[in-house]
C-alpha positions, 0 to 999 in steps of 0.5 A, spaced: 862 824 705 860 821 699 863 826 695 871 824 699 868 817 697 869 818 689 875 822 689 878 816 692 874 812 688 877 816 682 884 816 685 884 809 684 881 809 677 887 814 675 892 810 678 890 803 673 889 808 668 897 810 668 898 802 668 899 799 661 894 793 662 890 795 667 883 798 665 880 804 668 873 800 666 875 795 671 877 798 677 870 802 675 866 795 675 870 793 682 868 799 685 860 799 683 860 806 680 861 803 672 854 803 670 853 810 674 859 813 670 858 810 664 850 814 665 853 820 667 859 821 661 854 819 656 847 823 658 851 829 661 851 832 655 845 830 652 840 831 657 843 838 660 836 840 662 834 833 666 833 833 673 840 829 673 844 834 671 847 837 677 848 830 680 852 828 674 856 834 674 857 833 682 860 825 681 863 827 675 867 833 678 869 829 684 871 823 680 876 827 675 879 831 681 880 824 684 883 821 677 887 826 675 890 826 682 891 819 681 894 819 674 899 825 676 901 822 683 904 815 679 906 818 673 911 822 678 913 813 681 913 812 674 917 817 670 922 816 676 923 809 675 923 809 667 929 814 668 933 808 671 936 801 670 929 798 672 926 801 666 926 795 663 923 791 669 918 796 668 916 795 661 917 787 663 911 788 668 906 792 663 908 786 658 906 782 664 900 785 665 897 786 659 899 779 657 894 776 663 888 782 661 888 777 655 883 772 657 879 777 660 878 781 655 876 774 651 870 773 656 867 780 655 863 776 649 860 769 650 861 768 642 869 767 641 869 763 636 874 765 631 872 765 624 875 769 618 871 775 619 874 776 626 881 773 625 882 779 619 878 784 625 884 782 629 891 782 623 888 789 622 889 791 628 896 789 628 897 791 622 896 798 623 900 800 630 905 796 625 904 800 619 904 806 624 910 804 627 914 804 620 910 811 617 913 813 623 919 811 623 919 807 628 923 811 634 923 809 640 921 814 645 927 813 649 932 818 649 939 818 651 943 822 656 947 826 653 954 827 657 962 829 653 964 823 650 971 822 653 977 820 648 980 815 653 978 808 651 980 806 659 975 813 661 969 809 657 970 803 659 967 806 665 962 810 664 954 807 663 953 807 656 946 811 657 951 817 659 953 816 653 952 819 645 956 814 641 958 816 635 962 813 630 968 816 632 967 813 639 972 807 642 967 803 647 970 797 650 968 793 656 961 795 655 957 788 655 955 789 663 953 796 661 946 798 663 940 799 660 939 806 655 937 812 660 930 817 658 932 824 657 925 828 659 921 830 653 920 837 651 914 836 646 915 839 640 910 845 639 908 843 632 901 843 629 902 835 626 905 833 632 899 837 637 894 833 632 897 828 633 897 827 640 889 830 641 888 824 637 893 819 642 889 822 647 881 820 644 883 814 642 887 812 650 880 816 653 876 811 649 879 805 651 879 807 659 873 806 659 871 800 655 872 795 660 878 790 660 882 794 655 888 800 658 889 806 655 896 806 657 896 799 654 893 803 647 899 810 648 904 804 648 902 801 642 901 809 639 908 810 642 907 815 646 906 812 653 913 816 656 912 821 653 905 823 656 908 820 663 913 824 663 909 830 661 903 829 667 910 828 672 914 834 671 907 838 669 908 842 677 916 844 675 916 844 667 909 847 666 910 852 660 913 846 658 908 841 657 901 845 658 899 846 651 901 839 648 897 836 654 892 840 653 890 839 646 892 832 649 886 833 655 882 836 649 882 828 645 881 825 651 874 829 654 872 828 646 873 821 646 871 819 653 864 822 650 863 819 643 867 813 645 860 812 650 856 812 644 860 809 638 864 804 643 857 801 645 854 802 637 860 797 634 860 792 641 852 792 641 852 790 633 859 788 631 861 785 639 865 779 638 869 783 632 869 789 636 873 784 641 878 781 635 880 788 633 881 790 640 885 785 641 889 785 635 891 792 638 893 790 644 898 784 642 902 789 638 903 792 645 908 787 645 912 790 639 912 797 641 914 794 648 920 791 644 922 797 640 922 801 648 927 797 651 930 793 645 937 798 645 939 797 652 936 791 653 941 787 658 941 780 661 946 783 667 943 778 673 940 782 678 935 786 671 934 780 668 931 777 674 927 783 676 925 782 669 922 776 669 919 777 676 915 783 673 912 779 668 910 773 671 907 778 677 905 783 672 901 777 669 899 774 675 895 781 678 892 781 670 889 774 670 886 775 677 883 781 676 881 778 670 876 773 676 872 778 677 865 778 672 866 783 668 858 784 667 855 790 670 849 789 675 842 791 671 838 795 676 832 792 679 825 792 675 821 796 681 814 791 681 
């Protein structure tokens, strides 16, 4: 019974993985497994001869099916609605939640105080998902549709723009009340710098999972990969020769920085906390931007998506700020007299 327990335990934690602003870590506190997983991930390796061993194995391995069943089963609702003119809704409730994480994520440590030191943690924070952005030549995960662009201007007029790829030669009129860019799916290149570059995406997202307060999905946004792994998890079961191989290499940062992320978050958190927190949330306002860059070219003000907009993000915010409530210190176990 208790193995079925954390499989749903882990479906719960998948699903918040798989949402830009809600941390795994958190569900993993409200759950009370946080201290038990975080034992299991970190001494798993480390103590293969323990008495432990099995048990751990046991409880890890019922956790990740429930996980990955979580994260798969979502990513389907998410790439589905990321393909649709709700896309911007979307994207306006991860702005939401990751805004009202933020007071959570200042709680983590009492000592907040800004200072010199930290306040330069936080702008380097930023400016290395800018400078990222920039180097990588900032292109939005978007892409359009693609259909045969008709010559009669009447015909364009319409025709949803994100049916479209507009050229110079192009006439468009009447496309002010056009709705928002469409996603095409992703074919992952199978490049080797784009392969390291998404192990690297997937150590860093895996690190921040578990810290709690802080989302992956959050951190992928920043990276600039969140559609493309969303779109990857969700069509795994019908574009398998596809994706498998990049997320694979992904799934391989991810296990890497789950394991060194136990010991080198704990180092930086236990020596440099409050810094550590600073950088951190440097990290998560430059979300903001890479949200920005993901819908700003078919950003619309139509009444009833632009509603839904601001609807998302208040309660996307409001979710966030609640879960924000609950005390984020794990419970020590109790010293047997």
């Amino acid at each position: 019974m208790q193995h079925i327990l954390n499989i749903f335990r882990g479906i719960a934690i998948g699903i918040a993985n798989a949402i830009p602003g809600v941390s795994g870590g958190t569900i993993a506190f409200i759950l009370g497994i946080y201290d038990k997983m975080m034992d299991a991930i970190g001494n798993f390796l480390l103590e293969l001869k323990n008495d432990k061993t099995k048990s751990r194995f046991i409880f890890l391995l019922f956790l990740l099916i429930g996980i990955g069943i979580g994260i798969w089963g979502f990513s389907r609702i998410l790439n589905f609605l990321l393909q649709t003119v709700y896309k911007q809704p979307v994207y306006f409730l991860f702005a939401g939640l990751i805004a009202g994480s933020l007071p959570f994520v200042f709680r983590i440590q009492k000592d907040m105080k800004a200072t010199l030191p930290r306040i330069a943690a936080l702008v380097i924070g930023i400016a290395i998902v800018v400078s990222m952005t920039i180097f990588r030549g900032t292109v939005p995960e978007t892409k359009p549709l693609t259909s045969p662009a008709p010559t009669d201007t009447a015909m364009v007029s319409n025709i949803a723009i994100d049916q479209l790829t507009v050229t110079s030669d192009t006439p468009l009129t009447n496309v002010s009340n056009a709705a928002p860019t469409a996603l095409a799916d992703f074919t992952p290149p199978r490049t080797w710098d784009y392969l390291l570059w998404i192990g690297i995406c997937g150590f860093f997202a895996a690190t921040a999972m578990i810290v709690p307060g802080v989302s992956g999905s959050a951190l992928l946004i920043v990276l600039g990969e969140y559609y493309h792994v969303i779109n990857m998890v969700a069509r795994v079961s019908t574009n398998f020769s596809d994706v498998i191989l990049t997320l694979g290499v992904f799934g391989v940062g991810a296990v890497l920085g789950v394991f060194v992320a136990s010991k080198v978050i704990d180092f930086f958190l236990k020596k440099y906390p409050s810094g550590t927190m600073y950088f951190i949330i440097g990290l998560m306002l430059a979300s903001f931007y890479q949200i920005w860059m993901q819908i700003q070219g078919g950003f619309t003000f139509d009444a009833l998506i632009f509603t839904l907009s601001i609807a998302a993000f208040i309660g996307g915010f409001a979710l966030a700020f609640f879960m924000s409530r609950i005390p984020v210190e794990p419970k020590k176990a109790e010293v047997k007299k």
